[in-house]
C-alpha positions in Angstrom: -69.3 -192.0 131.1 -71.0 -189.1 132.8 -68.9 -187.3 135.0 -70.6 -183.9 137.5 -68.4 -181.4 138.6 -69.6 -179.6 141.8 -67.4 -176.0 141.2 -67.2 -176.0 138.2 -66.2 -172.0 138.4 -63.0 -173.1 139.9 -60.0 -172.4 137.8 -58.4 -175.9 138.6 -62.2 -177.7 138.4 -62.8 -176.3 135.1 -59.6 -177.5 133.5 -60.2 -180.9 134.5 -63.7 -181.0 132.9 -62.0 -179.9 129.7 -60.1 -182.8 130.1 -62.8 -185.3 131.0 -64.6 -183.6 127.7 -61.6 -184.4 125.8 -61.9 -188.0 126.2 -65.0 -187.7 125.3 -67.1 -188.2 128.5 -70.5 -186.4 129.0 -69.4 -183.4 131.4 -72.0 -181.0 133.8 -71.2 -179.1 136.6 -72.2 -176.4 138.9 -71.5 -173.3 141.0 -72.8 -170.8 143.0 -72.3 -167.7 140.4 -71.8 -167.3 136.6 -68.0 -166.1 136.0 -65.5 -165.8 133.3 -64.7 -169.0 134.4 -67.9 -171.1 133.9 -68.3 -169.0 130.8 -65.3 -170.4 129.3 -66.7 -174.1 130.5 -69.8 -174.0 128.8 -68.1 -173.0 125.7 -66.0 -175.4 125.6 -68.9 -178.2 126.0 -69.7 -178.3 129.6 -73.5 -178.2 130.7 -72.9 -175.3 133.4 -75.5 -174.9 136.2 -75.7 -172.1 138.5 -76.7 -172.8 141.9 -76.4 -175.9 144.0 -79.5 -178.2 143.9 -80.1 -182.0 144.7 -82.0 -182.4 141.6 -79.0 -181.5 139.3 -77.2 -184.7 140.8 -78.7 -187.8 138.7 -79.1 -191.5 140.0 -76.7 -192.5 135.8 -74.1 -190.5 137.1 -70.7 -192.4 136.9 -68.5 -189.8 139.0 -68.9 -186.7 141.2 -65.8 -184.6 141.6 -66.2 -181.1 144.0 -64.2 -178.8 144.6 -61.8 -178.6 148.2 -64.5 -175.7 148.6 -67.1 -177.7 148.5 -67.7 -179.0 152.3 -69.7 -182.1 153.5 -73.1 -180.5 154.1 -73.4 -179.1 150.1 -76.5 -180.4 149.3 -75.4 -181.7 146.2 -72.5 -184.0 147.6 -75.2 -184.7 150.3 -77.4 -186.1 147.4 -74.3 -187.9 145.3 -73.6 -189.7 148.9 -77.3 -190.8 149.1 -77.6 -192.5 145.4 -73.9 -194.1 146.3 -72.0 -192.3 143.0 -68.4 -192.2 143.6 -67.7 -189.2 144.7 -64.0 -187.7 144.9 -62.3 -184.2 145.7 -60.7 -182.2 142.6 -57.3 -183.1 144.1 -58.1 -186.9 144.3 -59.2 -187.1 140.6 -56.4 -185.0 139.6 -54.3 -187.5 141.8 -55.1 -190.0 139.5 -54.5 -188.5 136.3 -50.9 -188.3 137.6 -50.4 -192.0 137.5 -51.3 -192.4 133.9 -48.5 -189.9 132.8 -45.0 -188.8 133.5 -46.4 -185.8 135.6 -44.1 -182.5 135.7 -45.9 -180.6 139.1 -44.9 -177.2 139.8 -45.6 -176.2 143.2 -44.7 -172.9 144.9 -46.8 -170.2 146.9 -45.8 -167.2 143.6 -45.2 -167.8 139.8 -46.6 -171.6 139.8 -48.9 -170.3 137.2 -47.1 -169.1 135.3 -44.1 -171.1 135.2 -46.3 -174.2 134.4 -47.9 -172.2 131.2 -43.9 -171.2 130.4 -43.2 -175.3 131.0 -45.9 -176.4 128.9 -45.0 -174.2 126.0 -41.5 -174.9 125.7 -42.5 -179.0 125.7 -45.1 -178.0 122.7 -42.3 -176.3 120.9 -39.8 -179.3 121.1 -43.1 -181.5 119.7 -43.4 -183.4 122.8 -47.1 -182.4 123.2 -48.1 -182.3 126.6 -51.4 -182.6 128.3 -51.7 -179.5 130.5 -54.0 -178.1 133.7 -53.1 -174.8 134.9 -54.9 -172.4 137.0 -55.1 -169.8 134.4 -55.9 -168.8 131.1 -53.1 -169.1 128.4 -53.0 -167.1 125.3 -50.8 -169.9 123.2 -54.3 -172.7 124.6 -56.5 -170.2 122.8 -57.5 -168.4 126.2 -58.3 -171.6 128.1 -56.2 -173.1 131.6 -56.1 -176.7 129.5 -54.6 -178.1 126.6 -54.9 -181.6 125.7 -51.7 -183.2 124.1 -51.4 -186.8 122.6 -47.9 -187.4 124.6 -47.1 -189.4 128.0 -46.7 -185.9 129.7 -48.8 -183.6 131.8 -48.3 -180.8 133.3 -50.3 -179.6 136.0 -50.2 -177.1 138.8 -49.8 -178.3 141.8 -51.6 -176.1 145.1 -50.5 -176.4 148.5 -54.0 -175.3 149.8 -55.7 -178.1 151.9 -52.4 -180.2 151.2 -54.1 -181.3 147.7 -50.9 -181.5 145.9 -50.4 -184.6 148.4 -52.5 -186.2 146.2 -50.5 -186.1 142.8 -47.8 -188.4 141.7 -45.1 -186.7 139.8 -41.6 -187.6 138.0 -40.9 -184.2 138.4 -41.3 -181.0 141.0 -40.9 -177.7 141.1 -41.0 -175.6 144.0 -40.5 -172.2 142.9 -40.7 -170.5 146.1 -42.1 -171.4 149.8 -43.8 -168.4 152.0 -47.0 -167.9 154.5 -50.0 -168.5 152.5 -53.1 -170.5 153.2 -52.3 -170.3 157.1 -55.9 -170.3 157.4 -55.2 -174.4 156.4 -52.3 -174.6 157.7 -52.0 -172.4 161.1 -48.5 -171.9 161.5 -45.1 -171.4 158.9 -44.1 -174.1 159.8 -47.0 -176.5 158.9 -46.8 -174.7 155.0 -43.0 -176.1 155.1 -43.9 -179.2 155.9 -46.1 -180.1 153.5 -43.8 -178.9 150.7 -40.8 -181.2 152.0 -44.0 -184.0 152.5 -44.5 -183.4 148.8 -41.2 -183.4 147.5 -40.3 -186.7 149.2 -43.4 -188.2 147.5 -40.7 -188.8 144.4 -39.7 -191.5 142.9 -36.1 -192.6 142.8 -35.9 -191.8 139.2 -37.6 -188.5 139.9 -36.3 -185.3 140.4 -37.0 -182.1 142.1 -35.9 -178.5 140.3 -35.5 -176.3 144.0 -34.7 -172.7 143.8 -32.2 -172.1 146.2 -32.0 -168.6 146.9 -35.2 -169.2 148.1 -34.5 -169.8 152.1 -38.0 -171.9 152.7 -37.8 -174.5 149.9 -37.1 -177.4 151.1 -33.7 -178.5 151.2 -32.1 -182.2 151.3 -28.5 -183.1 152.7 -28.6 -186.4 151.4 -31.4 -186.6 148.6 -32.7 -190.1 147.7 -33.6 -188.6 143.9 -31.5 -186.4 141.4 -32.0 -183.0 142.0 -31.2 -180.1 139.9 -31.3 -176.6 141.1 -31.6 -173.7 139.7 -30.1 -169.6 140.6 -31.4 -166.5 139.9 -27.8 -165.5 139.5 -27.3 -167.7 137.1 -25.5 -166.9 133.8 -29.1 -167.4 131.6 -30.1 -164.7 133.6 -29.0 -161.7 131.8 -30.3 -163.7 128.1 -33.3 -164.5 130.2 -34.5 -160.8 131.0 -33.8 -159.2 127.0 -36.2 -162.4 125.5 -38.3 -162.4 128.0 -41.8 -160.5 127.1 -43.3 -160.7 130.9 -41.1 -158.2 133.1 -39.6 -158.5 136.8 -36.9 -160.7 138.6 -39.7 -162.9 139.7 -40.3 -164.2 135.8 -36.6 -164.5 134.9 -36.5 -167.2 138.3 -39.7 -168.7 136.8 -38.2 -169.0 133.5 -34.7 -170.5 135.0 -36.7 -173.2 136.4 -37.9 -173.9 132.9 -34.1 -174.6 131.5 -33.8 -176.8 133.9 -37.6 -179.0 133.5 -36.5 -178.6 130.2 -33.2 -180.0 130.1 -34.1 -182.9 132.3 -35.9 -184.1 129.4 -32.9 -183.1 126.9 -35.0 -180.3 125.2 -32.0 -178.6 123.3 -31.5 -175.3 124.5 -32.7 -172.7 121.3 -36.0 -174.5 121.8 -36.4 -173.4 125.4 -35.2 -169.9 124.5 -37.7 -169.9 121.5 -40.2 -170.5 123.8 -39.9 -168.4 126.4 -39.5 -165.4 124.2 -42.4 -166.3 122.6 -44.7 -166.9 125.8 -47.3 -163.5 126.1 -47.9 -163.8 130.2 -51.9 -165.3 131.4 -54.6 -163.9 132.6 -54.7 -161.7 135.0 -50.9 -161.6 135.7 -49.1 -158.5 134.6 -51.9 -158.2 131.7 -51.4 -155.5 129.9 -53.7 -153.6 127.3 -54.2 -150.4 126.3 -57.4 -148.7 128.0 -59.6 -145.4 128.2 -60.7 -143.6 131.3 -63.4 -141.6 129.9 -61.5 -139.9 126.9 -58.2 -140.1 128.4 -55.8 -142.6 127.1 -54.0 -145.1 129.7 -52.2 -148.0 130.3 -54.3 -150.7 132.2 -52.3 -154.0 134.2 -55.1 -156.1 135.5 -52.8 -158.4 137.6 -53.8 -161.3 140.2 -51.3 -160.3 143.0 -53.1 -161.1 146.7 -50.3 -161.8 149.0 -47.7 -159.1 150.2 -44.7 -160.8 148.4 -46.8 -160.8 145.5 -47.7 -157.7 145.9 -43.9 -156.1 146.4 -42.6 -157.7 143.3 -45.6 -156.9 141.0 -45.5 -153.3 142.0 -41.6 -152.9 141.6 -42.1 -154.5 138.4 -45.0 -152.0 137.0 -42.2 -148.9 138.5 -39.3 -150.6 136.5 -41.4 -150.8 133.7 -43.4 -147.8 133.6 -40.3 -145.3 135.0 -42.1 -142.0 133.5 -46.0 -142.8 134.1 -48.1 -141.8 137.3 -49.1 -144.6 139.1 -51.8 -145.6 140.5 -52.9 -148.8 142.1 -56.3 -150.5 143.0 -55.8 -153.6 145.4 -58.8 -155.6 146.8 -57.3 -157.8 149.3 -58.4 -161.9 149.1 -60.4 -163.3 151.9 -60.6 -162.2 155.6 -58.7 -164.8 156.9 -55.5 -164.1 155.1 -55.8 -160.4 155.3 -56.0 -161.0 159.1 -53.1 -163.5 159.4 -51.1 -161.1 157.0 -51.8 -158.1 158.3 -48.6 -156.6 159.1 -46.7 -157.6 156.1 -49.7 -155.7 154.1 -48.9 -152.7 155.8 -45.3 -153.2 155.8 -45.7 -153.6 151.7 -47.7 -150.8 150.7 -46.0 -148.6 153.1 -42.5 -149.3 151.3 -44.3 -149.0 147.7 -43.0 -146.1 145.7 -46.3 -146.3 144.0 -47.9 -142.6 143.1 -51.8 -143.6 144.5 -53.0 -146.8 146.3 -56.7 -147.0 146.9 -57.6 -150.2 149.2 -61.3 -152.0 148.1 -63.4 -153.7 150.3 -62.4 -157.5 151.0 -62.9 -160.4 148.7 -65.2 -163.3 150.6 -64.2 -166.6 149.6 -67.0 -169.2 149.8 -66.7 -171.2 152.7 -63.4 -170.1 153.8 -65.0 -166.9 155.9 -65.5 -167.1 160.1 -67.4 -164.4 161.3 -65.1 -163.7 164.1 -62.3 -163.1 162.0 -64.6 -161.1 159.6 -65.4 -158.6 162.1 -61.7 -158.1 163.2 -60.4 -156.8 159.6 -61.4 -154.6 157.0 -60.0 -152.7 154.6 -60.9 -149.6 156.1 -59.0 -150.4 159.3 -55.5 -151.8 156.9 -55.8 -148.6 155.2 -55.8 -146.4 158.4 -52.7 -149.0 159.9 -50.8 -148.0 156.6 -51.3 -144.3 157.6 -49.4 -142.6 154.0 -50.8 -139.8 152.5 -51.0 -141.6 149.2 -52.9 -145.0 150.3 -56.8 -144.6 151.1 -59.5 -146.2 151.2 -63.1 -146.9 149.1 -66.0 -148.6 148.6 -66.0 -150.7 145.7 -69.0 -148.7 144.2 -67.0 -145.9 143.9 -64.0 -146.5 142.1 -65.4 -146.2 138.9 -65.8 -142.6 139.6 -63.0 -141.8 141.4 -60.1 -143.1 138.5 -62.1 -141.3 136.1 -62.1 -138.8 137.6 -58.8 -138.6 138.5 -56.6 -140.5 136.5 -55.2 -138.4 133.6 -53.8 -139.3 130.0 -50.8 -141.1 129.9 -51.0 -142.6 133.5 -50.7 -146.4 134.5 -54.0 -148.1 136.3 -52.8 -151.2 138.0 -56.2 -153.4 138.9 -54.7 -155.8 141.6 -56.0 -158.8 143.3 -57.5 -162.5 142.9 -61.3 -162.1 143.1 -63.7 -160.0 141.2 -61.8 -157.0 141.0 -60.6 -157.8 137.3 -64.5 -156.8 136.2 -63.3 -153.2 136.9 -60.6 -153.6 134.5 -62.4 -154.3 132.4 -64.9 -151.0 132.3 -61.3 -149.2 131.2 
């Protein structure tokens, strides 16, 4: 079988063709730019391409699968169309993967990543293998957002963007949290709610759904038609929780409570989950943390993915907890126009509460086909920066960053490198 992937640089797209290469199909894809991302798929077997063109879509093909990025007038979904190859959304051909297992979904707007990687790891250590498709890279997969188990489970990470997890058919959900993201989707709040309780109510009546209640937007259910277990920060794991765990912050002990509970759904005994999770090392690009030089100066680097306010607020009052005696300094490149415009306020409300020593605002991330120029010419960083108005929070160019933390961070301090587009490439130079 020979299956395309248009997108292949998509965290979620490039799993899936690691899957579709595990069953031994013939696997090619493409995307607009080379990445760590399509790196990682052409070393694991994947013909990459980069740059759309009708000739890399060929009349044998059995299946084309884009991206939710990918829009109707892509030239190579245009030509797929034409030669009449099925042709299916990453969310549709995930969709039916879920049918084929008993499907554990973890949902949420924060710590979905990670709390599916934590998931994953504590069903490997009871030997139940599972099948797994994150959207990151996991240290325990060998640095890769799949792992391919022999078992009836799967794990997968379930988005809310474009309502794709709509598409999946679990036995179990979590919803770790519930906040305003994606409103350039959804519009308002309360859309984003709705399509959460929408997906929860897409259990079976064997299923069940692990809700966090001290979270006041998950969805909640009087008179539930399925078993549902909840699960506390407060809870009395909480204070075990924090001295195993290895990734810091309140955020990852909730993550990790919803574990105990995935967990003992399927009767995993408890010193296995525990095992686990003190075991588990964080993923890429959240709360990653290695041990850098700026120049000759010797400092501690946390390239992170945090793009939304909440995010932001309990990544940076993790990294003070943590790092009690270092200066501080953080470098955020906020993620798309759109949500930096539909967010606005809460940025400024977060970074103006942030007891952070230095803040230095980058230019904004564009997102492939999720830019309007309207909205583009109403935001900038520049203007969030000036909004903000604290002596400590400016803003630069990207091009001169480089210089600037060299030049002015000194031995001993923290560098925080924060957002979710190409901004971990200058965490890298340290």
């Amino acid at each position: 079988m020979k299956i395309y992937l248009i997108g292949i640089g998509g965290i979620g797209v490039s799993a899936l063709a690691q899957y579709y290469l595990s069953k031994g199909y013939e696997v090619s894809g493409s995307d607009l730019v080379a990445s760590e991302i399509t790196d990682l798929a052409g070393k694991r077997g994947v013909k990459v391409i980069i740059g759309n063109s009708a000739e890399n879509i060929q009349a044998d093909f059995d299946l084309v699968v884009h991206s939710p990025a990918v829009k109707s007038d892509n030239i190579e979904f245009k030509k797929a169309k034409e030669l009449g190859i099925k042709t299916i959304s990453y969310p549709e051909a995930l969709g039916e993967l879920t049918k084929e297992y008993y499907t554990i979904a973890v949902a949420g707007a924060h710590g979905k990543s990670t709390t599916t990687a934590m998931i994953a790891l504590a069903l490997a250590e009871a030997g139940l293998d599972p099948t797994v498709i994150v959207g990151t890279l996991v240290k325990e997969f060998g640095g890769s957002n799949f792992r391919a188990g022999k078992s009836k489970f799967l794990v997968i990470e379930a988005c809310e963007y474009d309502a794709s997890f709509l598409s999946y058919q679990p036995k179990i959900i979590v919803v770790t949290n519930v906040d305003k993201e994606h409103l350039d989707y959804f519009k308002t709040f309360a859309n984003v709610k709705k399509a959460f309780k929408d997906f929860v109510l897409k259990l079976p009546e064997d299923g069940f759904f692990v809700a966090n209640k001290d979270d006041k937007f998950s969805p909640k259910f009087n008179k539930p038609k399925f078993a549902v277990k909840n699960y506390f920060l407060r809870q009395k794991e909480s204070s075990k929780l924090k001295k195993i765990l290895k990734v810091p912050g309140k955020h990852n002990i909730s993550n990790a409570l919803a574990v105990l509970q995935v967990a003992r759904i399927l009767a995993i005994p408890d010193r296995m989950i525990f095992s686990a999770l003190s075991k588990f090392r964080g993923t890429w690009r959240r709360f990653e943390v290695k041990e850098g030089k700026a120049g000759a100066k010797k400092i501690t680097v946390i390239s992170d993915y945090a793009h939304h306010p909440n995010e932001i607020s309990a990544t940076l009052e993790a990294i003070k907890e943590k790092y009690k005696s270092k200066k501080i300094f953080c470098v955020f490149q906020p993620h798309q126009h759109q949500r930096t415009f539909y967010l606005f306020n809460d940025f400024v409300k977060v970074f103006r509460a942030a007891k952070i020593d230095n803040i230095i605002l980058t230019d904004i991330y564009d997102v492939a086909g999720r830019e309007t120029q309207a909205i583009n010419k109403e935001v900038s960083s520049e203007k969030l920066a000036k909004k903000i108005n604290k002596k400590n929070v400016a803003y630069l160019p990207m091009d001169k960053l480089e210089a600037y933390i060299n030049e002015n961070v000194r031995s001993g301090d923290a560098l925080v490198i924060m957002g979710a587009g190409d901004i971990y490439k200058l965490a890298d130079k340290f």
